[in-house]
C-alpha positions in Angstrom: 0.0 0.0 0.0 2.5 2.4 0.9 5.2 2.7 -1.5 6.6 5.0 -4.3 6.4 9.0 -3.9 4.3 10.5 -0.8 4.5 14.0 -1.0 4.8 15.8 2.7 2.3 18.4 2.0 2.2 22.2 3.0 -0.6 24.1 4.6 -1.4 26.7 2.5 -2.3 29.6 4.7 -4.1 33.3 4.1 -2.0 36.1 5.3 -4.1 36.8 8.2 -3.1 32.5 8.5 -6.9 31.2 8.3 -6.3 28.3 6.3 -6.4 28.7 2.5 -8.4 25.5 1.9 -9.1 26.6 -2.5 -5.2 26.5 -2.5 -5.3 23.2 -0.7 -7.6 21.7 -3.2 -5.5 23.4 -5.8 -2.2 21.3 -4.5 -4.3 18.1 -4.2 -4.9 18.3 -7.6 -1.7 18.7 -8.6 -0.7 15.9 -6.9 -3.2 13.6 -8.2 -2.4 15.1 -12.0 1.0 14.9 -11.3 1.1 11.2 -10.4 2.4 11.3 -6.5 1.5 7.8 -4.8 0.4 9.6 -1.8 -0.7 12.5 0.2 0.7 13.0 3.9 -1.1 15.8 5.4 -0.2 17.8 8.5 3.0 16.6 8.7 6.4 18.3 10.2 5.8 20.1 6.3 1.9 20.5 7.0 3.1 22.8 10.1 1.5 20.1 12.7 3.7 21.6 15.8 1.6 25.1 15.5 -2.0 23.7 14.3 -4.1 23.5 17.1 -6.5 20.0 17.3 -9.8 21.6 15.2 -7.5 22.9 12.6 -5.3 20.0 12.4 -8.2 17.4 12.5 -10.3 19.8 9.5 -7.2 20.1 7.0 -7.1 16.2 7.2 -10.4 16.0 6.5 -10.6 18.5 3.8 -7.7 16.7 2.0 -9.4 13.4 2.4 -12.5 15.0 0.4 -10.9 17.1 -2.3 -8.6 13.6 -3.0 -11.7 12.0 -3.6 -10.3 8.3 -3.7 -8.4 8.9 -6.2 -4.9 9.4 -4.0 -4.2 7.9 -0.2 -3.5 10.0 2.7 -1.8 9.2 5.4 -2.3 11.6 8.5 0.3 13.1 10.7 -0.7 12.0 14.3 2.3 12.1 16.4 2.8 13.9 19.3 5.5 14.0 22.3 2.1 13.0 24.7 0.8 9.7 24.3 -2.5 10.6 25.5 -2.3 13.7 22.5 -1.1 11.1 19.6 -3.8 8.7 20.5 -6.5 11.6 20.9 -5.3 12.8 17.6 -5.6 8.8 16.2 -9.4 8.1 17.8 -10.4 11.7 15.8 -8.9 10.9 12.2 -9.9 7.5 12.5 -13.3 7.7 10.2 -11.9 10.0 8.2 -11.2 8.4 5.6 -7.1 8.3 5.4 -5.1 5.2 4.5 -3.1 5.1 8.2 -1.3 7.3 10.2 2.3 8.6 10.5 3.6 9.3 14.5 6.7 10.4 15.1 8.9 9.9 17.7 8.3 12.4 20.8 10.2 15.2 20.3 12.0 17.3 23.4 11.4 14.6 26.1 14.4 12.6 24.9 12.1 8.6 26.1 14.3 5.9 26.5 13.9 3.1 24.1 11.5 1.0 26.0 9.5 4.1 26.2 9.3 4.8 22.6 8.3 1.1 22.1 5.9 1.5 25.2 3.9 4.7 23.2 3.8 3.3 19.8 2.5 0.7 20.9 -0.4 2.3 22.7 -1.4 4.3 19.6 -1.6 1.3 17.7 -3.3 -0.5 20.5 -6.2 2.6 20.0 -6.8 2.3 16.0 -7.1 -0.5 13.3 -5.4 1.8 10.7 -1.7 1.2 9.9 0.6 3.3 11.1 4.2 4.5 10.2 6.7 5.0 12.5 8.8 8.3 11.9 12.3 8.7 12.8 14.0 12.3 12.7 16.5 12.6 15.1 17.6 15.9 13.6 13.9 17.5 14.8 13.3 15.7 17.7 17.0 14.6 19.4 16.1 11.1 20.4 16.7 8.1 18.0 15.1 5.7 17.5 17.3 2.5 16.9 17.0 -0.7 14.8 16.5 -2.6 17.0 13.3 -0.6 18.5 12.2 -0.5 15.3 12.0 -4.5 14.9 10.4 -4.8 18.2 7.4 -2.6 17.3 7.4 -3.9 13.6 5.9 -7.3 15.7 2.7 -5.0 16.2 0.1 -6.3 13.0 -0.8 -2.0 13.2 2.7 -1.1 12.9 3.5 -1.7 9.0 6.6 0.8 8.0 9.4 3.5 8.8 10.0 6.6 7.7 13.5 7.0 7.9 15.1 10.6 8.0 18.5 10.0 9.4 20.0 9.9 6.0 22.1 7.2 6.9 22.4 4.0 4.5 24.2 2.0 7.3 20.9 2.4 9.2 18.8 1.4 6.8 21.0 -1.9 6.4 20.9 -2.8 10.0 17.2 -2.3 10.3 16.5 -4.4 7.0 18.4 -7.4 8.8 15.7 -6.9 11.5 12.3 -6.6 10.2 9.9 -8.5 7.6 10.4 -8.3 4.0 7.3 -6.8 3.9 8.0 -4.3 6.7 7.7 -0.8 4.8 10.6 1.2 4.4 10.3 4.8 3.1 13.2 7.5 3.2 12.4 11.0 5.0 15.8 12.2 3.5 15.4 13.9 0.2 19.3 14.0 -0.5 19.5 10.1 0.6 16.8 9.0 -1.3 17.9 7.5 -4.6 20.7 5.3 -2.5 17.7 4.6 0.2 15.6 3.2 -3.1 18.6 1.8 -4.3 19.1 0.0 -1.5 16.0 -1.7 -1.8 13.7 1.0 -0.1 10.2 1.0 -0.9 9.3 4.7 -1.7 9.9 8.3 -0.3 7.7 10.9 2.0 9.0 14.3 -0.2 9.2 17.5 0.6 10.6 17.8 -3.3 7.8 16.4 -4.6 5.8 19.6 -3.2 7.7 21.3 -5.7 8.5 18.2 -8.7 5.8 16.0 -8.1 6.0 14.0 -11.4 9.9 13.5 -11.2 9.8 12.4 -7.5 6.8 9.8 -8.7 8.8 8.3 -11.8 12.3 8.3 -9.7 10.3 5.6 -7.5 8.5 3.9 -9.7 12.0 3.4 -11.3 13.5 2.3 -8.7 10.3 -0.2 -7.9 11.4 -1.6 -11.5 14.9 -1.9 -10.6 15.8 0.8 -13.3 18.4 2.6 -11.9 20.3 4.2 -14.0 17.3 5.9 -15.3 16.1 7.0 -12.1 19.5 8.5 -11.0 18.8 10.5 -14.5 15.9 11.9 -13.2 17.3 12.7 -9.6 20.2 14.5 -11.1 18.0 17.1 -12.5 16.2 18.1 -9.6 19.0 17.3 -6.6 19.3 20.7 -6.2 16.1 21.3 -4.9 16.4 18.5 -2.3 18.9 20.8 -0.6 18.1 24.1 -1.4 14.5 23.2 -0.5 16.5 23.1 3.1 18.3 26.5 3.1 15.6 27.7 5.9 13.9 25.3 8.2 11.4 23.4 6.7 8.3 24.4 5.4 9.7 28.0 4.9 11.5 27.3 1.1 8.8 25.3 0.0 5.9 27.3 0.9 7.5 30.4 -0.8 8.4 28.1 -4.1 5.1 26.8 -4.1 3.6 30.6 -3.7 6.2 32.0 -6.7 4.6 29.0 -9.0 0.9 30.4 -8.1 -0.2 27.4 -6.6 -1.0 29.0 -3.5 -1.9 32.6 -3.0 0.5 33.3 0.1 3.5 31.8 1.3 2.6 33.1 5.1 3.6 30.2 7.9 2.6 30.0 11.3 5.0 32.4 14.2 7.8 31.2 15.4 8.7 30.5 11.7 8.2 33.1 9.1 8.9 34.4 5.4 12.4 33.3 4.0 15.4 35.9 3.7 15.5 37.8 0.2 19.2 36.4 -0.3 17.1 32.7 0.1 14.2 34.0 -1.7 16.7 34.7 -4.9 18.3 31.0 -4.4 15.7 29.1 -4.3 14.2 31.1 -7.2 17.2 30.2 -9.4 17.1 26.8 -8.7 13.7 26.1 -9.5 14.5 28.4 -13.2 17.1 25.4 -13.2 15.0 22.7 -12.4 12.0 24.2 -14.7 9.1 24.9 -13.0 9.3 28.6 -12.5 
């Protein structure tokens, strides 16, 4: 179910930061035209740490509908509580999303037997799948391979996504969990050796920007047609760094704005509009890359 490219999707937001929900709808059909695998709303991209639960819970719905079947989406649901991830799980439940992606708690620092303690009490709550996520870089603890293999036991628990960027990582945890355990890369600039390495597909924040590419890089790979996929990376590489010249979502919000898909690039305080110097960079790349 869950492989090849799932886009981490933005929030579009007004400038007074209501949420732009024609822009939204505008992105989901992009997506869907575009040939992205997958929708993951209200992500780390989707701004999840500064939507409060009505806002967060009504832009999963709203993507749900305007997909109309025609595209999975996977909700963001993680939360350094327990008690919020599993509140946040028993809301988007009847939604109508594909599973759930939870992260691992963020500022807390839990022990291993702790993280393996709270995933396994969100899955306990819902019958959906969920994804694990593993971001050290965000939230300072990390979550090992072995953890991992211990929760991939849980029927709910189906896949990773890994965003350490490390290909040694991804080896050890492939020795330890079910072939048909899923494996997706968090990593933009990893991805191609992730896939290569016999990784099952990618959550993007490039495919925000290069939908099509990111979805024919993976379906590629799927094939075992490398050397073609690398082609296709190669063009749009530069995007999966430059897209990280300010913290995430501030590049791709404001590339997404310059290609009119949205009608504001505003985020949610503490993070706001990119520098002009980063403004004129990522501006260049995407002249490079074609879609601007």
């Amino acid at each position: 179910m869950f492989k090849g490219s799932f886009v981490a999707l933005v929030t579009p937001m007004f400038d007074s930061g209501e949420i732009d929900y024609v822009s939204l709808q505008n992105l989901v059909d992009f997506h869907i035209e575009q040939g992205t695998h997958g929708l993951v709303s209200v992500g780390t991209t989707g701004e999840s740490a500064t939507l409060p639960f009505d806002e967060h819970i009504e832009v999963v719905k709203k993507t749900v509908e305007f997909a109309q079947n025609k595209i999975p989406v996977i909700a963001g649901s993680g939360a350094n509580s327990t008690a919020e991830a599993i509140f946040l799980s028993e809301q988007l439940a009847d939604t109508g999303i594909a599973g759930f992606l939870s992260v691992v708690p963020y500022y807390n620092k839990p022990q291993q037997k702790g993280m393996v303690a709270h995933f396994k009490a969100i899955a306990d709550a819902t019958d959906l799948p969920v994804l694990l996520y593993n971001v050290p870089g965000r939230t300072v603890a990390d979550m090992l391979p072995e953890t991992v293999a211990e929760l991939a036991s849980h029927p709910k628990i189906v896949g990773l996504k890994d965003a350490t960027g490390d290909m040694q990582r991804l080896r050890d945890t492939q020795k330890l969990v079910p072939n048909d355990f899923v494996m997706l890369s968090g990593d933009d600039p990893s991805a191609m050796d992730f896939l290569e390495l016999g990784g099952h597909g990618v959550i993007s924040v490039t495919a925000n920007i290069v939908p099509k590419q990111m979805a024919q890089m993976c379906e590629l790979s799927l094939k075992s047609k490398f050397i073609e996929a690398r082609e296709i990376n190669e063009q749009v590489k530069q995007l999966h760094t430059d897209l990280f010249i300010e913290p995430n979502p501030v590049m791709p919000k404001w590339a997404l704005f310059k290609m009119g898909m949205m009608k504001s690039a505003n985020l949610r305080l503490p993070l706001i509009l990119p520098e002009l110097d980063s403004q004129n960079t990522i501006e260049q790349v995407m002249r490079n890359v074609g879609v601007l």
